[in-house]
N, C-alpha and C positions, 0 to 999 in steps of 0.2 A: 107055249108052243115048243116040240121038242125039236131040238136041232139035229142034221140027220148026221149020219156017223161020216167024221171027216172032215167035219168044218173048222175044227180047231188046227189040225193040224198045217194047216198054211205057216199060222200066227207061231205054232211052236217053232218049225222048222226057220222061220224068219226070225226068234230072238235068237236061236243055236246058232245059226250061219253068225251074227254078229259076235257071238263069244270067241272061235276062235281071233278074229282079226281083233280085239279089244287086249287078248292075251298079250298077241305081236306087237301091240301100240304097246305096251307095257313093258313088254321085254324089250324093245328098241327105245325108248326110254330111260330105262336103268344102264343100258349100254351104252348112249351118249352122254348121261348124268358119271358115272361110272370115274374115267376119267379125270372129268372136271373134280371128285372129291378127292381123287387122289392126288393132285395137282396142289388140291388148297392144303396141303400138310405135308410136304415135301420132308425127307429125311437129311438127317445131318451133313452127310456128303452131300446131299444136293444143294440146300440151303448154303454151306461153305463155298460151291463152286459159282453159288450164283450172287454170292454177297458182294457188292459194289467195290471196286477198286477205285481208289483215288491217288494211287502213281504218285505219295507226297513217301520221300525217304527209300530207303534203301535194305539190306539186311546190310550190317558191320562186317569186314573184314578181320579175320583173325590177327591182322598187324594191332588196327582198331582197338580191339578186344583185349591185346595185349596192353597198352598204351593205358584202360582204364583198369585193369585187373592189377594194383599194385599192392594191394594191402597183406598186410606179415602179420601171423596169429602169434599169440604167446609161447607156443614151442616153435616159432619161428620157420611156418611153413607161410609161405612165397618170400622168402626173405632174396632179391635180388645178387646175382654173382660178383664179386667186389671186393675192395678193400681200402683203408684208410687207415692210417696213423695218430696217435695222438699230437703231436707236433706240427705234421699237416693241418690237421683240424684247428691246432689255435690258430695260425694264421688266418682261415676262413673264419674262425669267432671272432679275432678283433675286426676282421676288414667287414664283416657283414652285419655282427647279432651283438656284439657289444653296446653298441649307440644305445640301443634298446634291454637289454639285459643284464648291463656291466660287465668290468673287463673277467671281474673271477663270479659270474652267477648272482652276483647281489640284486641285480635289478638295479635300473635309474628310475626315477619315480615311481608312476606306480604301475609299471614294466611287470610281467613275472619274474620272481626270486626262480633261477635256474639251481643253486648249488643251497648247501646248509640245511635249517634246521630239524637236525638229527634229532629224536626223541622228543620233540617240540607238541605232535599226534594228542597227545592226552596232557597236554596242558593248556591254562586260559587263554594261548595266543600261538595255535599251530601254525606252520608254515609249511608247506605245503609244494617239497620242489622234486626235483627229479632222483636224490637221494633218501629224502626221508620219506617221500608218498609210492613214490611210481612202483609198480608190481614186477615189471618185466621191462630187461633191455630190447628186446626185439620191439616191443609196442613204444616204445621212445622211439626207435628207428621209423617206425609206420607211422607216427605223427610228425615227425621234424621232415618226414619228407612230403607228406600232405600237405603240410601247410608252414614251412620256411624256404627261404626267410617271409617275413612278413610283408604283405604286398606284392610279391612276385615268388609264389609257391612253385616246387618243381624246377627251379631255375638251374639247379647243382646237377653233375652228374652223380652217379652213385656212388662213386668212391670217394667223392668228396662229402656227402652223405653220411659215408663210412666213418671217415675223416669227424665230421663233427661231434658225431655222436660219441666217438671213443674219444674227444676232449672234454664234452659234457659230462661223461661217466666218470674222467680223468677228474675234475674239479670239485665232484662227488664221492672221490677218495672210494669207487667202484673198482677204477684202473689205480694202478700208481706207478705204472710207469710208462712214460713220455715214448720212448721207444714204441711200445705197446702197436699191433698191427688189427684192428678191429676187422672181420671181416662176414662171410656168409658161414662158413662152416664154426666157428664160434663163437660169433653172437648169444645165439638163445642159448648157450650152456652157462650165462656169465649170472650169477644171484645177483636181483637186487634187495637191499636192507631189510625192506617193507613187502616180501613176498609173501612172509605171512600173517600179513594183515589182511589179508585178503580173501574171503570162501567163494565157493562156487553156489550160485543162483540156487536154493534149495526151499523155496517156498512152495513150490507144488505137495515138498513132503512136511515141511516146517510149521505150515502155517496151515494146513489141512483141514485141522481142527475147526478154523473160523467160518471155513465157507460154509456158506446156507444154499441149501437147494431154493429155500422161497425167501426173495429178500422181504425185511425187514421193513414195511410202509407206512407205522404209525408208532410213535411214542416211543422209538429206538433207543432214543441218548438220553439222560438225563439233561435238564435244560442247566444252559453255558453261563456260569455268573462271573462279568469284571470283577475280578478283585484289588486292581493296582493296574498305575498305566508304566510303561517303559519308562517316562520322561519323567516321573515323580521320583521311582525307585533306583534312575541313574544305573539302568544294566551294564552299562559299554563299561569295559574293563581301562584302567588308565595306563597309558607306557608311562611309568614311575621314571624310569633307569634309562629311558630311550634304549634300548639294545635293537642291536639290528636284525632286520627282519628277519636275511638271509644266513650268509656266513656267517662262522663263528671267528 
């Protein structure tokens, strides 16, 4: 039976009328969603401004700052304003570092040896003190004042400091004269013995050769065989002549 002209269009006009308002749900949808995505990915400053504070500590004060910034490089930058004498300095050695290091660098037991064995480096029994090992007088200064005297670091002022170290150098036949005024502006110019024993870090260009872009995961070394134990072969070298450790 044919249908007369007309009759559809009720049903077309009634799904069109819904399409626009389905658009508007849709677009007012994306505009409340909208938001909320950009909310859930916050950028750096905003995440920064909204990261928890928990009010534990302070920033440091430039006094602060100064108080820990004490360390002196081998040309002797941050070396503090000062000065000390060699004569000064013994007094502060025997009344403080002697009990523990002897009165001229020998060491008491088994204390560090402060002075002596000079050219000792390449033999079967080095010794290892502030004249025959150490690189740099300014780097003596940045450790004696770190950490001496022993148990109560930092205790000295700086000129006393000064003071010791140019007794130290003095007993090391660096200084040799008692007079002698050690301070900030001569310091790092003073040589010590064993400056050049010493190179600068150069395995990035030295050793170059060895690195592997893909490490090595099987069958690398050859396998490790005992051939002798220490305690059969008696390694330890004997003090025949007992000589002293330190001074000569």
């Amino acid at each position: 039976m044919a249908s007369r002209p007309g009759t559809c269009r009720p049903m077309v006009r009634s799904r069109m009328s819904k399409l626009p308002k389905l658009v508007a749900a849709a677009l007012l949808a994306g505009a409340i969603a909208s938001p909320a995505l950009a909310q859930s990915k916050p950028d750096a400053k905003t995440e920064a401004k909204s990261a928890p504070r928990y009010d534990i500590g302070r920033a440091p004060t430039a006094e602060e700052i100064r108080g820990w910034d004490i360390d002196v490089r081998p040309d002797g930058q941050g070396l503090p304003e000062g000065k000390g004498t060699v004569a000064q300095g013994e007094k502060l050695f025997m009344d403080n570092c002697a009990s523990c290091h002897g009165e001229f660098g020998e060491g008491n037991g088994r204390w560090p040896v402060l002075a002596g064995g000079k050219g000792s480096l390449t033999s079967d029994n080095p010794v290892k003190t502030v004249g025959s090992y150490w690189p740099y007088a300014s780097t003596v200064f940045d450790y004696v004042r770190h950490a001496m005297p022993y148990g109560n670091a930092e205790a000295f002022k700086v000129d006393e400091y000064y003071a010791l170290v140019a007794y130290v150098l003095y007993l090391n036949d660096v200084i040799t004269d008692q007079d002698f005024e050690l301070n900030n502006k001569n310091l790092a110019a003073i040589k010590m013995p064993n400056e050049q024993g010493f190179v600068m870090d150069d395995r990035a260009a030295a050793e170059k050769s060895f690195w592997q872009k893909d490490p090595c995961m099987k069958n690398c070394i050859a396998p490790v065989k005992i051939t002798a134990r220490a305690a059969a072969i008696d390694v330890t070298p004997e003090d025949k002549d007992k000589k002293s450790r330190g001074v000569e």
